[in-house]
PDB file of N, CA, C and O in Angstrom, chain B, residues numbered from 101:
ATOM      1  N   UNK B 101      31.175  19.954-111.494  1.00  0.00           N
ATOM      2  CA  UNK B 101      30.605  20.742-110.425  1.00  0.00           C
ATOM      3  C   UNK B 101      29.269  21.329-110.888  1.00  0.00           C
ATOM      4  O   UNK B 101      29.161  21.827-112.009  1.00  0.00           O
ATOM      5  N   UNK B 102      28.208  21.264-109.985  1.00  0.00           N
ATOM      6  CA  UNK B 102      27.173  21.603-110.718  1.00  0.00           C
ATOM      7  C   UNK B 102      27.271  23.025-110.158  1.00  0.00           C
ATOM      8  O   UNK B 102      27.796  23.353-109.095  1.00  0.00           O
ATOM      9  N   UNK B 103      26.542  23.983-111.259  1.00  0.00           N
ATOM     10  CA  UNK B 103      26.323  25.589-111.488  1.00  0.00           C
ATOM     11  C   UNK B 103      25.323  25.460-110.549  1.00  0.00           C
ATOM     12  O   UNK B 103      24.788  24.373-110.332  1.00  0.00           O
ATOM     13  N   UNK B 104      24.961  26.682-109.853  1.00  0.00           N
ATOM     14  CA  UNK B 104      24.180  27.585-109.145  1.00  0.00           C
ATOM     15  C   UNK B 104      23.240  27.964-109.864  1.00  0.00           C
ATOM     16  O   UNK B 104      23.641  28.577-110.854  1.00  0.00           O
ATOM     17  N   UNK B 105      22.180  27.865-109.792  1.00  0.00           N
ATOM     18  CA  UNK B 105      21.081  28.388-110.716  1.00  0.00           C
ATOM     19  C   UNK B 105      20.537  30.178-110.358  1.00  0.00           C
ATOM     20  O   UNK B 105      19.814  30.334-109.375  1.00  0.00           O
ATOM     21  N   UNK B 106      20.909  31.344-111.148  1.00  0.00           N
ATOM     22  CA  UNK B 106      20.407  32.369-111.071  1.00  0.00           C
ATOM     23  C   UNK B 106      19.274  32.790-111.156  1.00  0.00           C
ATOM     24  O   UNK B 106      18.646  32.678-112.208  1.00  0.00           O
ATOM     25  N   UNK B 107      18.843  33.278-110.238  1.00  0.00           N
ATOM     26  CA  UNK B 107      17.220  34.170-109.512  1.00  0.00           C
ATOM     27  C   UNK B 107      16.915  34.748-110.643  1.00  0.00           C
ATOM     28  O   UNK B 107      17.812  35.444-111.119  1.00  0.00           O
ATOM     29  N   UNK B 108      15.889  34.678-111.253  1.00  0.00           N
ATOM     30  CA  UNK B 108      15.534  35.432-112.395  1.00  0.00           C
ATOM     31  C   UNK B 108      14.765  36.677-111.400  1.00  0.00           C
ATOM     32  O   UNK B 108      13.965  36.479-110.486  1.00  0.00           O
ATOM     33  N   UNK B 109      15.342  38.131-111.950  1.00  0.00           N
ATOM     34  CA  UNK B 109      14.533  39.425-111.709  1.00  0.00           C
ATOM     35  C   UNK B 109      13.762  40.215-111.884  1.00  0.00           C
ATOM     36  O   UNK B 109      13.785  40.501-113.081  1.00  0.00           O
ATOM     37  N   UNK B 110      13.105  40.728-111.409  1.00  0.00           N
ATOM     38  CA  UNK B 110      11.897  41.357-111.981  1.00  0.00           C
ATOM     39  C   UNK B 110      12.411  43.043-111.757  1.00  0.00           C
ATOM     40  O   UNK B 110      12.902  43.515-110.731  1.00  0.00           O
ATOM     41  N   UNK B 111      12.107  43.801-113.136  1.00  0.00           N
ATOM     42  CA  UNK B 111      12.372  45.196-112.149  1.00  0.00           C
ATOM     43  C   UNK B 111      11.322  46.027-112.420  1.00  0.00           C
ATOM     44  O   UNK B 111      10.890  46.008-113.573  1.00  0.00           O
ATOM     45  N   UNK B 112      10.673  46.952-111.399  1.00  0.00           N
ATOM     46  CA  UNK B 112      10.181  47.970-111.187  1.00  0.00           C
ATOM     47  C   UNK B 112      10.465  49.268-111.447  1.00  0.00           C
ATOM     48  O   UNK B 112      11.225  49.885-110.701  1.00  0.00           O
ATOM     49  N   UNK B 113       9.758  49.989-112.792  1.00  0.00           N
ATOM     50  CA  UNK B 113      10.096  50.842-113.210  1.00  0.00           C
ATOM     51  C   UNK B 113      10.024  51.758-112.166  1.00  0.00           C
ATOM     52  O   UNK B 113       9.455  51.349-111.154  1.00  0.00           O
ATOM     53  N   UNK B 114      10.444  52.859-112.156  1.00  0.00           N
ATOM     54  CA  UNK B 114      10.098  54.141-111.176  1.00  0.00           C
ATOM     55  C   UNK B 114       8.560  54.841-111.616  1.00  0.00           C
ATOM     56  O   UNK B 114       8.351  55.057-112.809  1.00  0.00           O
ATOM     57  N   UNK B 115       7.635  55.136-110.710  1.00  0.00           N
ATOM     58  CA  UNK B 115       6.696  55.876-110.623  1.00  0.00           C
ATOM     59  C   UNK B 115       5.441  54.314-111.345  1.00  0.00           C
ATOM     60  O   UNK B 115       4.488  54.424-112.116  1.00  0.00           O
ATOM     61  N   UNK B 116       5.921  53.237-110.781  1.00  0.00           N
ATOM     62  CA  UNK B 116       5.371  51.747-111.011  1.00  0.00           C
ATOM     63  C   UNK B 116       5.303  51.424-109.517  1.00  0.00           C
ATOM     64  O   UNK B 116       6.274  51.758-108.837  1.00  0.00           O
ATOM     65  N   UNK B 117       4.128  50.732-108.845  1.00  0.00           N
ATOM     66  CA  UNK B 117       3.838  49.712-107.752  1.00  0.00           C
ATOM     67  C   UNK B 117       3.832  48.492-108.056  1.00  0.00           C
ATOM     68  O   UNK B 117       3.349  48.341-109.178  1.00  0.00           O
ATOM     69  N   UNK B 118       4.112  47.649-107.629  1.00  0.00           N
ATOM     70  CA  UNK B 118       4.272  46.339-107.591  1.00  0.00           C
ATOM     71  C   UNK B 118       2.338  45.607-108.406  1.00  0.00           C
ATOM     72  O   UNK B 118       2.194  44.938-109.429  1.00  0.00           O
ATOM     73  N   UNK B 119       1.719  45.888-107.859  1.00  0.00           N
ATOM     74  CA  UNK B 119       0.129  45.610-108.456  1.00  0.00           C
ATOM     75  C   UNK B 119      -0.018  46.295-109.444  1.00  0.00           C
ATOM     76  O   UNK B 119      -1.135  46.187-109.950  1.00  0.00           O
ATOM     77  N   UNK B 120       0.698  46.997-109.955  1.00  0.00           N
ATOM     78  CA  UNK B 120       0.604  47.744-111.387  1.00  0.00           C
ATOM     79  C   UNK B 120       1.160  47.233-112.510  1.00  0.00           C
ATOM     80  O   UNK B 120       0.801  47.366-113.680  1.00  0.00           O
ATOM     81  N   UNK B 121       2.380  46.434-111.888  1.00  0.00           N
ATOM     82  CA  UNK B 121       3.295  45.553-112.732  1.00  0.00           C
ATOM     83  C   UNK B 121       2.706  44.265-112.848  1.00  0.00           C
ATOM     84  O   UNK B 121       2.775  43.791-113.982  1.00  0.00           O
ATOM     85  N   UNK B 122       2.205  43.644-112.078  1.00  0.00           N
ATOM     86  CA  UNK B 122       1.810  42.226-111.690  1.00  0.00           C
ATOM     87  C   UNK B 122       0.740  42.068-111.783  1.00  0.00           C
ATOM     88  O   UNK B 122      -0.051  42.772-111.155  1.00  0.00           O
ATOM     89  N   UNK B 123       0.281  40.934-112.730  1.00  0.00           N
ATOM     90  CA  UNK B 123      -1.563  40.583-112.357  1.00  0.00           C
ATOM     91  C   UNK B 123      -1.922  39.616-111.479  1.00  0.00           C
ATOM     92  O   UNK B 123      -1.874  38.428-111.796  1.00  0.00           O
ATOM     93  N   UNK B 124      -2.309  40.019-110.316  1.00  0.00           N
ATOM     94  CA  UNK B 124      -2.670  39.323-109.061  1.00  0.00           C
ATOM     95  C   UNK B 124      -4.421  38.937-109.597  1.00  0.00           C
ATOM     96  O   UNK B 124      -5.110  38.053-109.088  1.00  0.00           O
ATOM     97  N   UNK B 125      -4.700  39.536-110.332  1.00  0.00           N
ATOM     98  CA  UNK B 125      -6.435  38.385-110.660  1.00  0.00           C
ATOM     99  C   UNK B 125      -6.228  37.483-111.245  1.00  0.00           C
ATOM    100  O   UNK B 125      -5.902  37.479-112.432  1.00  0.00           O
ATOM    101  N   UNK B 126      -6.399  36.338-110.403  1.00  0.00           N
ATOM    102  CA  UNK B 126      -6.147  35.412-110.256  1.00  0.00           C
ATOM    103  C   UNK B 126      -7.867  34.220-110.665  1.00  0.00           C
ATOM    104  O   UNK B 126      -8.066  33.012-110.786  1.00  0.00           O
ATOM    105  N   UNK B 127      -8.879  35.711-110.755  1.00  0.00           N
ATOM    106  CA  UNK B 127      -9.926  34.794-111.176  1.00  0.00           C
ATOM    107  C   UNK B 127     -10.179  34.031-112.555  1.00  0.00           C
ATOM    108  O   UNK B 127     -11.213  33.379-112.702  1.00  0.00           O
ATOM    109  N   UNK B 128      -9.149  34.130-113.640  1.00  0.00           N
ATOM    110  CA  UNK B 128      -9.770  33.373-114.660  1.00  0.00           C
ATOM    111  C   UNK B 128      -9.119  31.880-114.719  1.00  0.00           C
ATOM    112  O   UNK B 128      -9.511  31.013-115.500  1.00  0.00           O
ATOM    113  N   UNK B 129      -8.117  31.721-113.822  1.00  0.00           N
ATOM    114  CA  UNK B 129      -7.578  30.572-113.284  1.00  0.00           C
ATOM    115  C   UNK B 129      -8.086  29.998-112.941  1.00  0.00           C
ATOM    116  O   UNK B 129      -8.659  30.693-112.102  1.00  0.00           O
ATOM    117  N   UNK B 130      -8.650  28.634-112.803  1.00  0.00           N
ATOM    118  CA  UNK B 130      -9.007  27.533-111.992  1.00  0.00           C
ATOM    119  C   UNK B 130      -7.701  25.944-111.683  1.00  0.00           C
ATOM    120  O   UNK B 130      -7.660  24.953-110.953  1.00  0.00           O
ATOM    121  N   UNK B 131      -7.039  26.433-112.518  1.00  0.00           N
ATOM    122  CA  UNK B 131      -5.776  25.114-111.825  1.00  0.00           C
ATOM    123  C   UNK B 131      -4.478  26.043-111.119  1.00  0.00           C
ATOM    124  O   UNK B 131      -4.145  27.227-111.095  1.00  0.00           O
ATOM    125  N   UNK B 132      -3.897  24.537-110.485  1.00  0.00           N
ATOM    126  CA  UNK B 132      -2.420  25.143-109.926  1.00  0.00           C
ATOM    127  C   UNK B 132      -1.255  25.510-110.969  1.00  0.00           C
ATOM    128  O   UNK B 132      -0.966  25.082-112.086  1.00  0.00           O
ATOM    129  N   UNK B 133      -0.779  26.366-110.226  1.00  0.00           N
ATOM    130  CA  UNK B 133       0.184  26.988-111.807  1.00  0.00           C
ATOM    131  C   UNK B 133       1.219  25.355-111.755  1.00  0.00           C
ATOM    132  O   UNK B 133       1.179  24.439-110.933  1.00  0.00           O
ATOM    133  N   UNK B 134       2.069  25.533-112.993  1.00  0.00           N
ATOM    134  CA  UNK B 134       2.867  23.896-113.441  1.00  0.00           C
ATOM    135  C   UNK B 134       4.513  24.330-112.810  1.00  0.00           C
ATOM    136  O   UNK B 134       5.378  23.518-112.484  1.00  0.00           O
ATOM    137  N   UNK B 135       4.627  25.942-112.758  1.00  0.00           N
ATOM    138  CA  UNK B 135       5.922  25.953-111.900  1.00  0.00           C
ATOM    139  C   UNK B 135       5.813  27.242-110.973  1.00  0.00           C
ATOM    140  O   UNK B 135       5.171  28.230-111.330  1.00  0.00           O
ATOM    141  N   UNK B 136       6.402  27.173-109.910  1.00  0.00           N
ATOM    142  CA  UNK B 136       6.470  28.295-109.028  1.00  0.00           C
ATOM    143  C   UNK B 136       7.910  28.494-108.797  1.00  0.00           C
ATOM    144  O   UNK B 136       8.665  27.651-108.313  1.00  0.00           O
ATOM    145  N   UNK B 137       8.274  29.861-109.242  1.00  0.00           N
ATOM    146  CA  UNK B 137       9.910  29.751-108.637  1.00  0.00           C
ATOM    147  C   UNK B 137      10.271  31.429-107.726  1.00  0.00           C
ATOM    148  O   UNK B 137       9.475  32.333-107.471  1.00  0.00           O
ATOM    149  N   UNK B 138      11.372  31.359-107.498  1.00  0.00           N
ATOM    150  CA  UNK B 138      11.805  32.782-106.504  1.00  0.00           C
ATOM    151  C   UNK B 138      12.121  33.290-107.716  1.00  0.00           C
ATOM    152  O   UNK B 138      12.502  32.768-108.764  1.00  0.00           O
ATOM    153  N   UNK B 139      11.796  34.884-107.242  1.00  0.00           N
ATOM    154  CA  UNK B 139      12.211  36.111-108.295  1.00  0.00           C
ATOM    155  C   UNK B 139      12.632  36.834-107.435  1.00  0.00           C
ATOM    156  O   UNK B 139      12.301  36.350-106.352  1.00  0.00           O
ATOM    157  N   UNK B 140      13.370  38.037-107.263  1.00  0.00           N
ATOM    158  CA  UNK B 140      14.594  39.054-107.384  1.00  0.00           C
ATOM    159  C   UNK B 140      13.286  40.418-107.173  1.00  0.00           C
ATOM    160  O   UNK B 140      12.773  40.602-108.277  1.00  0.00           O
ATOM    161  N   UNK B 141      12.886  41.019-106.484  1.00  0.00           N
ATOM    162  CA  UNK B 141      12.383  42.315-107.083  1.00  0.00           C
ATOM    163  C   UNK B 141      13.162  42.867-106.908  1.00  0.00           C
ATOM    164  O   UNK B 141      13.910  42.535-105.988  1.00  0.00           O
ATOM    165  N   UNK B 142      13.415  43.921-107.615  1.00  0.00           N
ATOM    166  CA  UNK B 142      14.428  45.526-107.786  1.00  0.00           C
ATOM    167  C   UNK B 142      12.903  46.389-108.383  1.00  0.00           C
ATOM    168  O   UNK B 142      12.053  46.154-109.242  1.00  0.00           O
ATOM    169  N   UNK B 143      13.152  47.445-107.405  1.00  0.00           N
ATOM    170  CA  UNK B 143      12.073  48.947-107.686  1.00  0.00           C
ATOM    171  C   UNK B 143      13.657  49.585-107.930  1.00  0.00           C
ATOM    172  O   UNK B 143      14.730  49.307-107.395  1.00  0.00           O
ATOM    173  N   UNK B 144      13.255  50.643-109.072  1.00  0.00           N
ATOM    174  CA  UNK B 144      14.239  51.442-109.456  1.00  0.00           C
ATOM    175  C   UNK B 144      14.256  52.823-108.919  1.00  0.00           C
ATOM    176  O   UNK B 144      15.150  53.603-109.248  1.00  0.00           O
TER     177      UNK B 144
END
C-alpha cells in the first residue's frame, strides 16, 4: 500500500509576519525553482 506523503510545515513564531519569515526577493533569481511543493502554515 503506498504511504501518504506528509505536508511539510512551516511555523510562525508569535510577534513574526509571514514576509518576515520568508524571502519573497525573488530578484537574485533568474531560473525556475527545480521543486515546488505545498507547505502547512501554522502562526503560533
Amino acid at each position: 500500500m503506498k504511504q501518504k506523503k506528509e505536508i511539510p510545515e512551516v511555523v510562525i513564531p508569535v510577534g513574526y509576519n509571514l514576509d518576515e519569515v520568508m524571502d519573497f526577493d525573488d530578484d537574485d533569481f533568474e531560473e525556475e525553482p527545480i521543486l515546488t511543493e505545498e507547505v502547512r502554515l501554522r502562526f503560533e
